[in-house]
Backbone as numpy.savetxt, mean C-alpha at the origin, in Angstrom:
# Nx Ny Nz CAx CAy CAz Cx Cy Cz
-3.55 -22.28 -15.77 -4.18 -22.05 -17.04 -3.74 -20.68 -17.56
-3.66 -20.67 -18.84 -2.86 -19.54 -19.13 -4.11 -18.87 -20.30
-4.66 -17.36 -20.28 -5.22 -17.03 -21.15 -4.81 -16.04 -21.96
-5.31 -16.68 -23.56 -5.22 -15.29 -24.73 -6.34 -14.63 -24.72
-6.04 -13.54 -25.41 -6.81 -12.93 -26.10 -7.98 -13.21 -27.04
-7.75 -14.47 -27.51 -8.91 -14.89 -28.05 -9.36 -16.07 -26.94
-9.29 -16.03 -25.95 -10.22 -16.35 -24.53 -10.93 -15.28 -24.71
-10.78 -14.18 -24.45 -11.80 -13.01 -23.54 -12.57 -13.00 -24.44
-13.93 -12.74 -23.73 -15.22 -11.95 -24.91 -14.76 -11.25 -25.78
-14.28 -9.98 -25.05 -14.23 -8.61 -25.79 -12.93 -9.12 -26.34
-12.34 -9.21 -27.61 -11.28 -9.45 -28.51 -10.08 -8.14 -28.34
-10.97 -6.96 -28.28 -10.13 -6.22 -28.67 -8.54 -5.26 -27.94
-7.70 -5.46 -28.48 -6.74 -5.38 -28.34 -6.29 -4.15 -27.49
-6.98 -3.12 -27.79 -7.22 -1.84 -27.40 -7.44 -1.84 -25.95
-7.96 -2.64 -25.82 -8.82 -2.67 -24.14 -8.25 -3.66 -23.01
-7.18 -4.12 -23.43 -6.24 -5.18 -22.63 -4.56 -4.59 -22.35
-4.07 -4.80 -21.59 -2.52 -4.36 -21.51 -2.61 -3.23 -21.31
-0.91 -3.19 -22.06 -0.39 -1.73 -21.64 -1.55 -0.76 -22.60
-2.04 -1.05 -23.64 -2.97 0.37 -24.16 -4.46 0.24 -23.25
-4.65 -0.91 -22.91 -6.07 -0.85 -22.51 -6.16 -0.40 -20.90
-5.07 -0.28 -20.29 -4.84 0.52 -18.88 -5.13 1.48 -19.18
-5.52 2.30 -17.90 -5.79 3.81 -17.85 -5.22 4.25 -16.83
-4.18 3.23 -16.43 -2.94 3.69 -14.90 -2.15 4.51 -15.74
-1.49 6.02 -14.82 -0.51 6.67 -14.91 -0.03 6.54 -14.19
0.98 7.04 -13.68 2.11 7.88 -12.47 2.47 8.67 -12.98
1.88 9.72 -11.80 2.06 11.29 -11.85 3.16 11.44 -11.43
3.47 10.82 -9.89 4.45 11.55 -9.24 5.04 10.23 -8.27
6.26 9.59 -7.91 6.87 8.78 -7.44 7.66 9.27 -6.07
7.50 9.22 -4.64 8.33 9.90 -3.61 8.33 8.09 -2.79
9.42 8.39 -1.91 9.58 7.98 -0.83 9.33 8.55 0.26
8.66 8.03 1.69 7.95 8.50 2.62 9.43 9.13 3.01
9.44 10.43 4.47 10.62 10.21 5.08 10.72 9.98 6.01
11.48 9.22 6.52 12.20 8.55 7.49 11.67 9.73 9.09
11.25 9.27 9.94 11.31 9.89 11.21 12.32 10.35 11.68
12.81 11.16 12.06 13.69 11.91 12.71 14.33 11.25 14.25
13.32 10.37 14.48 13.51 9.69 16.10 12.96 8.41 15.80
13.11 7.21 16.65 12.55 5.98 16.73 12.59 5.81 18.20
11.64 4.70 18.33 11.64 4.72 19.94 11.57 3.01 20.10
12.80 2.38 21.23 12.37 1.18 21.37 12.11 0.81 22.61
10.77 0.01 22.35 10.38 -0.55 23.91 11.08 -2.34 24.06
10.60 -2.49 25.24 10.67 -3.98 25.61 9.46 -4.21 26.55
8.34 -5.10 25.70 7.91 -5.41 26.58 6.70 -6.68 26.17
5.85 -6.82 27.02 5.15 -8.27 26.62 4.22 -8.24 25.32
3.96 -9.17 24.50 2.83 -9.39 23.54 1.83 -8.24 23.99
1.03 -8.38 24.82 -0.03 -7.58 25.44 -0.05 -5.96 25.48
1.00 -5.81 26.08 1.11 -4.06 26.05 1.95 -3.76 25.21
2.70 -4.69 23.93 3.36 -4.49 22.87 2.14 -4.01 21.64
0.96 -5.16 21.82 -0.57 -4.24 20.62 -1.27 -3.44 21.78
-1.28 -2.92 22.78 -1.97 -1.86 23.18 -1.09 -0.26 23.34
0.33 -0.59 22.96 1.19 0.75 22.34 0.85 1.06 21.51
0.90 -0.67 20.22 1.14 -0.07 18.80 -0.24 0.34 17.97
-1.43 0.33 19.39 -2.94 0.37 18.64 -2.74 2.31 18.80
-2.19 2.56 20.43 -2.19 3.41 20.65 -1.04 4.41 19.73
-0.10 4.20 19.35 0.63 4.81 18.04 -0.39 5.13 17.06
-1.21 4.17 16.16 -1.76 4.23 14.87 -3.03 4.90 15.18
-3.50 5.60 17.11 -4.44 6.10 16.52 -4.28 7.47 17.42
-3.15 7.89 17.04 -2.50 9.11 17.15 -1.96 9.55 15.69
-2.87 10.19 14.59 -2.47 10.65 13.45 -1.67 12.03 13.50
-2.00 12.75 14.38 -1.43 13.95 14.27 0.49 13.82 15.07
0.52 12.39 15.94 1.96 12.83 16.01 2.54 11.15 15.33
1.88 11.56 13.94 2.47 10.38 12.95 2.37 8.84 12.93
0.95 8.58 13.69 0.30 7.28 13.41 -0.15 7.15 11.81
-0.88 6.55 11.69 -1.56 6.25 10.45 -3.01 6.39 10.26
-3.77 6.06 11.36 -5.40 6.01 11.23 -6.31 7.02 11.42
């Protein structure tokens, strides 16, 4: 189903799209790249109890 503008309650034009957004971009980067990678080999099991243990190490560049 495809909707117009004269679907919505509010009609007005102002308040839909590109004028009715209130998104900017300030500033656009790419993360950088690690300096090192590390590869393991090993089973399902101690493959998510590394990668839990990675993400909850923030200070040497997990995520959580």
């Amino acid at each position: 189903e495809i909707l117009t503008l004269q679907d919505l309650p509010d009609r007005d034009p102002a308040r839909y799209g590109r004028q009715g957004s209130g998104t900017r971009v300030v500033k656009i980067f790419s993360p950088r790249e690690p300096e090192q990678a590390t590869a393991v080999s090993m089973n399902g099991k101690e493959a998510a109890a590394c990668i839990l243990g990675w993400l909850d190490e923030p200070a040497k560049g997990g995520v959580l």
